[in-house]
C-alpha positions in Angstrom: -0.6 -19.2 -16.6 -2.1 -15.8 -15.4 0.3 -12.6 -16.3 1.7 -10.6 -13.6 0.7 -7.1 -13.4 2.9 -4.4 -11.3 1.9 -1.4 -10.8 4.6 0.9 -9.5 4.3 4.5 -7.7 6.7 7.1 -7.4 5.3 10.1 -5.4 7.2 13.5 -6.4 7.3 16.2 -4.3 9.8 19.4 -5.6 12.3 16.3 -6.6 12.2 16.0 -10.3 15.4 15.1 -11.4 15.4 12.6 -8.4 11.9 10.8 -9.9 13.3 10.5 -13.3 16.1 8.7 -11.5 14.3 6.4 -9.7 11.5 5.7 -12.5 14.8 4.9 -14.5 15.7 2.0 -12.4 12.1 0.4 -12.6 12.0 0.5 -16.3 15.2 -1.0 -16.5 14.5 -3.6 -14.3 13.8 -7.2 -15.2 10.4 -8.5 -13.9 8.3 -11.2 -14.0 5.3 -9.2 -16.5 4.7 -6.2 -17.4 5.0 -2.9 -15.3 2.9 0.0 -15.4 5.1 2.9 -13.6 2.8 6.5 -12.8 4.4 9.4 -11.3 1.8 11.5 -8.9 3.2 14.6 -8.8 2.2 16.9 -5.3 4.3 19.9 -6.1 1.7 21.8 -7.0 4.6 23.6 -9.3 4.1 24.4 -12.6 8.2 23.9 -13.4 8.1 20.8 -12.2 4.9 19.4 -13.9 6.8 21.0 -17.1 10.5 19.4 -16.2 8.8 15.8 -15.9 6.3 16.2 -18.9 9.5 17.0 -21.0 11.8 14.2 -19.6 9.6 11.2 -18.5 9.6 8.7 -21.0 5.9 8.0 -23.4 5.4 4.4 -21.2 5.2 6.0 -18.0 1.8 8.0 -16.6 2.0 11.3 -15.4 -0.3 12.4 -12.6 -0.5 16.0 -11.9 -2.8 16.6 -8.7 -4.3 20.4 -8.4 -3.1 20.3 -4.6 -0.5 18.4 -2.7 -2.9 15.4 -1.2 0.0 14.0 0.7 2.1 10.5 0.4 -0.5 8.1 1.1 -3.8 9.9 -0.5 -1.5 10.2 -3.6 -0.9 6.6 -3.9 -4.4 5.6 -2.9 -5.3 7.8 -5.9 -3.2 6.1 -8.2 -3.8 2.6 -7.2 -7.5 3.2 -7.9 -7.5 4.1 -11.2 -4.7 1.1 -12.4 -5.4 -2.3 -12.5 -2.8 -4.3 -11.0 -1.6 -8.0 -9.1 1.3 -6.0 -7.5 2.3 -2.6 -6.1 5.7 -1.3 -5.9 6.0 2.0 -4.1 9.6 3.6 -4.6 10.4 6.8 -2.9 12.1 9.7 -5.6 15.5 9.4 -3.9 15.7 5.6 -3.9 17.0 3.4 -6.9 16.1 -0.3 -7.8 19.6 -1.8 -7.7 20.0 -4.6 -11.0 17.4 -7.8 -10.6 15.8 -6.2 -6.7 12.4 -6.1 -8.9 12.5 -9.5 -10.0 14.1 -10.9 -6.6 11.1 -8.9 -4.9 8.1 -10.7 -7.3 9.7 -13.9 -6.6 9.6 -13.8 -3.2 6.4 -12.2 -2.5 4.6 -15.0 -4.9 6.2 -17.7 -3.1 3.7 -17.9 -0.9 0.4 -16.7 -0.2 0.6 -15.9 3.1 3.9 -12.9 2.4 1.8 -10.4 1.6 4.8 -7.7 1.5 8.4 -7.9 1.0 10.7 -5.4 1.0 15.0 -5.4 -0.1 17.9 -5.1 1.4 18.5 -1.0 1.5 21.7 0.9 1.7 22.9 4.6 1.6 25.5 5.1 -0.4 26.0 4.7 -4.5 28.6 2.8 -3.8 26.6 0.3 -1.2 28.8 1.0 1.7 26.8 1.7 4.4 23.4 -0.5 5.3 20.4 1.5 6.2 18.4 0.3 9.7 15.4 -2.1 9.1 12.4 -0.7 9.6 11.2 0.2 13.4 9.0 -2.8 15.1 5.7 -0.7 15.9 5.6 -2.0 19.4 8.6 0.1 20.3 6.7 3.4 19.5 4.9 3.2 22.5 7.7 1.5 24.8 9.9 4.6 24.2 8.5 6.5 26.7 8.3 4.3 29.1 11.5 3.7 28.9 12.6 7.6 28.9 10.9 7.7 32.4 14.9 6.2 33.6 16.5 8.9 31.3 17.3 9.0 27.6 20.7 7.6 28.1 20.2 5.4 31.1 21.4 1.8 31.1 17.9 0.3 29.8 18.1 2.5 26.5 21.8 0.9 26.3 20.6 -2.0 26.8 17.6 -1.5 23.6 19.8 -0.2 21.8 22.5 -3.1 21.8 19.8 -5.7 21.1 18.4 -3.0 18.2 21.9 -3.4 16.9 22.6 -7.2 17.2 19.0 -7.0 15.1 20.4 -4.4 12.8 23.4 -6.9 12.5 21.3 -10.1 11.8 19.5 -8.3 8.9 22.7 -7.2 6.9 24.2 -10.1 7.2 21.1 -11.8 6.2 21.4 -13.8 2.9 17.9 -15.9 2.5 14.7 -14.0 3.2 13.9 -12.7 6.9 10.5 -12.5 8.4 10.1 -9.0 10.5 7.0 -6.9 11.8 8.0 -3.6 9.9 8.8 -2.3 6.4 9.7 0.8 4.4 7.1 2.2 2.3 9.8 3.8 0.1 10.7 0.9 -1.4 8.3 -2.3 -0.9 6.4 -4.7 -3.2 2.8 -5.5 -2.1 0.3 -7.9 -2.9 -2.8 -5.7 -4.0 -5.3 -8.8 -3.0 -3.3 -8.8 0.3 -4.1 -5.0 0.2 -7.7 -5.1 -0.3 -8.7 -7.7 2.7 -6.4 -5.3 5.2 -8.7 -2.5 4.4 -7.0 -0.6 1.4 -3.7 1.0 0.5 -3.1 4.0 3.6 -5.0 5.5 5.9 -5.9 9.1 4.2 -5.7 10.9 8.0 -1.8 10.2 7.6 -0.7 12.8 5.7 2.9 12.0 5.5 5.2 9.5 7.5 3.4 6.4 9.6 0.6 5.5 6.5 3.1 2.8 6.0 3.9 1.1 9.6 0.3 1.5 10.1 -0.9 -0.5 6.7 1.9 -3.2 7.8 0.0 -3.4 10.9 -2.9 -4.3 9.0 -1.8 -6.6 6.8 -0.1 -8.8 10.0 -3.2 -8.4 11.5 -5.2 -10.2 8.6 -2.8 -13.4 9.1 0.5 -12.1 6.4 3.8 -12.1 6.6 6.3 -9.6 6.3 9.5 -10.7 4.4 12.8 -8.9 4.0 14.7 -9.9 0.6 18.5 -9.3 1.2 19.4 -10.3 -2.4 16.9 -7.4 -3.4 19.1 -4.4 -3.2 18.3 -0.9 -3.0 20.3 2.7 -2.4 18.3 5.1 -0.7 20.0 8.3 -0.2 17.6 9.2 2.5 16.1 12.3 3.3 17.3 14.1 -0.1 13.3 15.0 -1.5 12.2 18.5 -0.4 15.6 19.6 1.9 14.1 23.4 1.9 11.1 22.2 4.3 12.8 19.8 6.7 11.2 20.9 9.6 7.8 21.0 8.4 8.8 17.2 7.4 10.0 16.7 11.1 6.4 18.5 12.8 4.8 16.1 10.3 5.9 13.5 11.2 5.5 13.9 15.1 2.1 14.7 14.4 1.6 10.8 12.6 3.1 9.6 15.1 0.6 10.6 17.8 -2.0 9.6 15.2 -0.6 6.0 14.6 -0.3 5.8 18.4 -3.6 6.6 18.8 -5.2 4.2 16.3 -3.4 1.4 17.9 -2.2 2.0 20.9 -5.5 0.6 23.4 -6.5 -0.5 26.5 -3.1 -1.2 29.0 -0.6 0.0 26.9 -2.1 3.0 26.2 -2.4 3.8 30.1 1.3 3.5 30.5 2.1 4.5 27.6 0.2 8.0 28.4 1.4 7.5 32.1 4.7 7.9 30.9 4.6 10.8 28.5 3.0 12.5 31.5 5.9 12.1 34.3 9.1 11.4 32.5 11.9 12.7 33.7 13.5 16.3 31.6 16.5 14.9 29.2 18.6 17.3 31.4 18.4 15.1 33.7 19.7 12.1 32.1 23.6 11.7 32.3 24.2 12.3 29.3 26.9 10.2 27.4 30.5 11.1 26.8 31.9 11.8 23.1 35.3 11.4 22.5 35.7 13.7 19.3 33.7 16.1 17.3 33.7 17.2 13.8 32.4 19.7 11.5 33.3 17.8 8.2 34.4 14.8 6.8 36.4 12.8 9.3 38.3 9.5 9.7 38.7 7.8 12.6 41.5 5.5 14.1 40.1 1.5 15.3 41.6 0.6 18.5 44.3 -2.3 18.0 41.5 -5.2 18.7 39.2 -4.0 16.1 41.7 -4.0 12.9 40.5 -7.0 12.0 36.8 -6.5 11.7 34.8 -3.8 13.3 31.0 -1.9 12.6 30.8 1.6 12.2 27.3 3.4 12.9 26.2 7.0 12.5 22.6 7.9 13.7 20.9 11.1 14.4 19.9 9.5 17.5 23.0 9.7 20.4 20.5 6.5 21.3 21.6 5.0 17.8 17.8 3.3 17.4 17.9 3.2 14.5 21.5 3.6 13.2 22.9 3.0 9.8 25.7 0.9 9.9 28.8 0.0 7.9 31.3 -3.5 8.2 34.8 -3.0 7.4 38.3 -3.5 8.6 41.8 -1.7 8.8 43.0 1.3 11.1 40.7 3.5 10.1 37.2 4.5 9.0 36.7 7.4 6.9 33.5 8.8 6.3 34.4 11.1 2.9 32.9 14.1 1.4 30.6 12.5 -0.9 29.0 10.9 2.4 29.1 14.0 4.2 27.3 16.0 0.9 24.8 13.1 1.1 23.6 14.3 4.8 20.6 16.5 5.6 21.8 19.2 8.5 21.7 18.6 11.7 23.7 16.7 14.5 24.9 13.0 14.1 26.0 10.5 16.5 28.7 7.8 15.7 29.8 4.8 17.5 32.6 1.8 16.5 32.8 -1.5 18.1 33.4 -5.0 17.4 30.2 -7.9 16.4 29.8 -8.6 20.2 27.4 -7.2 23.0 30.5 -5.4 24.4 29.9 -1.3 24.5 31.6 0.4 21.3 35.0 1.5 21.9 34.9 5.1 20.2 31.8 7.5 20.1 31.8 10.6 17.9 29.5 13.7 17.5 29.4 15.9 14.6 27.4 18.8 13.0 26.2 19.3 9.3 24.9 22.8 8.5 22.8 24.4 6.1 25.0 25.5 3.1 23.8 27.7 0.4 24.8 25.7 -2.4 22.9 22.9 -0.8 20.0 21.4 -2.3 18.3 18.5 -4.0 19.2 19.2 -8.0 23.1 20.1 -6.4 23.0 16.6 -4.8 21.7 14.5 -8.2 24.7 16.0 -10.1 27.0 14.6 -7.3 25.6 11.0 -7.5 26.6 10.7 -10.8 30.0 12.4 -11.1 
């Protein structure tokens, strides 16, 4: 019987300490054969080159690249010069949670038409809160059409309740789910799989968008895309590089015109450019109502019909598409000051409602700001206190 090679990639980017972390939880995962794990580093930082040369362990390869070629060139680079049946790509700030390799390998081999599959991901160390499944690519292009009626007119509610009632399906999930995106921060891929959809990413995608765009591929050479949900994951999402989040956010509006672009032909591009052209201002949208606002760690008081089981969901997006989400019950929801520290700044949007279609009972606002103690090596010492 053949022996299962895995390759696995961890990109760092000015996140050291967060690497070693996550390289940690691939070498002490179980898998079926051996696993080759190579750190490309991008920081183009001679501290950082030194910090991982001193504390990755002998197994693992260290890549230092003379100039920071981006997410996808970085792995392309890497994938090249390893031989290997499967790739797992883990983002810095995300951790292999006990037996999600193994769970992963199982899954993907069962059948030769999967040719990714990707775990169950939450946010939190202590797995409270369920990140959103990965966008389907076709809304990309339907948001603007849509944004034509206003950003919070009654056809977003209306996406945004099924995207929940999707969001729902896939945490509660407990066999293996078939969906048109992934995450490439924490997937398991088929190389051969790989090679007939044209190769690992794009190179024109710098960062953000290489992924949805190779998933694309690989559904449009006949495989399936699986979720695992007894593969776990904790991503603490957005914690790599926090001193350049708004070149991260141009970045990734730029991709997003690019994957749009590639993709987006013929019909749906005319509307699609139709509506970007005459959409209405957000100013003009009515704009919804929030019944509390915060500036730290909060709780919140469930309404008497929710006590006994209710959804809580914070998004960046008042649109909550996506939205993380979190099951609980009782008369209240507190989101604590380890959750708060785990946020990037900015404004948040939260909502809590019951499992039905029915519109969420509370809605929330709330702003985290910049802080000068805040940063990514502050933040690793916190996960672990």
């Amino acid at each position: 019987m053949k022996t299962i090679k895995t390759l696995a990639i961890v990109v760092n980017y000015h996140s050291a300490a967060l690497s070693l972390e996550a390289v940690q939880s691939v070498l002490s995962s179980r898998s079926l054969g051996p696993v080759q794990v190579v750190v490309a580093d991008n920081s183009v930082d001679e501290s950082e080159a030194m910090y991982l040369r001193k504390h990755l362990p002998s197994a693992v390869v260290l890549k230092v690249n003379t100039e920071n070629m981006g997410f996808g060139r970085a792995c392309n680079a890497v994938t090249d010069a390893h031989d290997a049946d499967l790739i797992l790509l883990l983002n810095p700030d995300a951790r292999l949670l006990p037996d999600c390799l193994i769970r992963l390998q199982q899954t993907l081999l069962s059948s030769g038409r999967i040719g990714a599959v990707g775990p169950q991901i939450y946010w939190d160390q202590k797995n409270g809160y369920f990140l959103p499944p990965s966008y389907p690519p076709m809304l990309l292009w339907i948001e603007p059409v849509l944004s034509i009626w206003g950003l919070y007119s009654r056809l977003w509610r209306l996406l945004s309740a099924i995207w929940r009632r999707f969001a729902i399906y896939i945490w509660r999930a407990k066999s293996p789910v078939r969906v048109t995106n992934l995450s490439g921060g924490h997937v398991l891929l088929k190389k051969d799989a790989v090679v007939t959809a044209g190769g690992l990413f794009d190179p024109r995608f710098f960062l953000y968008y290489e992924d949805t765009d190779l998933f694309v591929r690989l559904r449009n050479s006949g495989y399936k895309l699986v979720v695992e949900p007894r593969a776990e994951v904790v991503h603490f999402y957005d914690q790599c590089d926090q001193s350049h989040l708004a070149d991260k956010r141009s970045l990734m509006i730029a991709s997003r015109r690019l994957f749009l672009e590639k993709h987006i032909t013929g019909w749906k591009c005319y509307l699609n450019r139709l509506a970007i052209r005459f959409q209405r201002e957000q100013k003009n949208s009515v704009e919804p109502k929030f019944k509390a606002t915060y500036n730290s760690a909060f709780r919140v008081l469930v309404p008497d019909n929710l006590v006994g089981a209710w959804l809580f969901e914070w998004s960046p997006s008042p649109n909550f598409t996506p939205a993380a989400g979190k099951f609980g019950t009782g008369v209240h929801v507190v989101f604590t000051e380890n959750e708060w520290n785990l946020l990037s700044p900015g404004v948040y949007y939260g909502r809590l409602g019951g499992m039905s279609w029915g519109r969420p009972l509370v809605e929330i606002t709330w702003e985290k700001l910049q802080t000068a103690c805040q940063g990514v090596f502050n933040k690793y010492s916190e996960y672990n206190n």
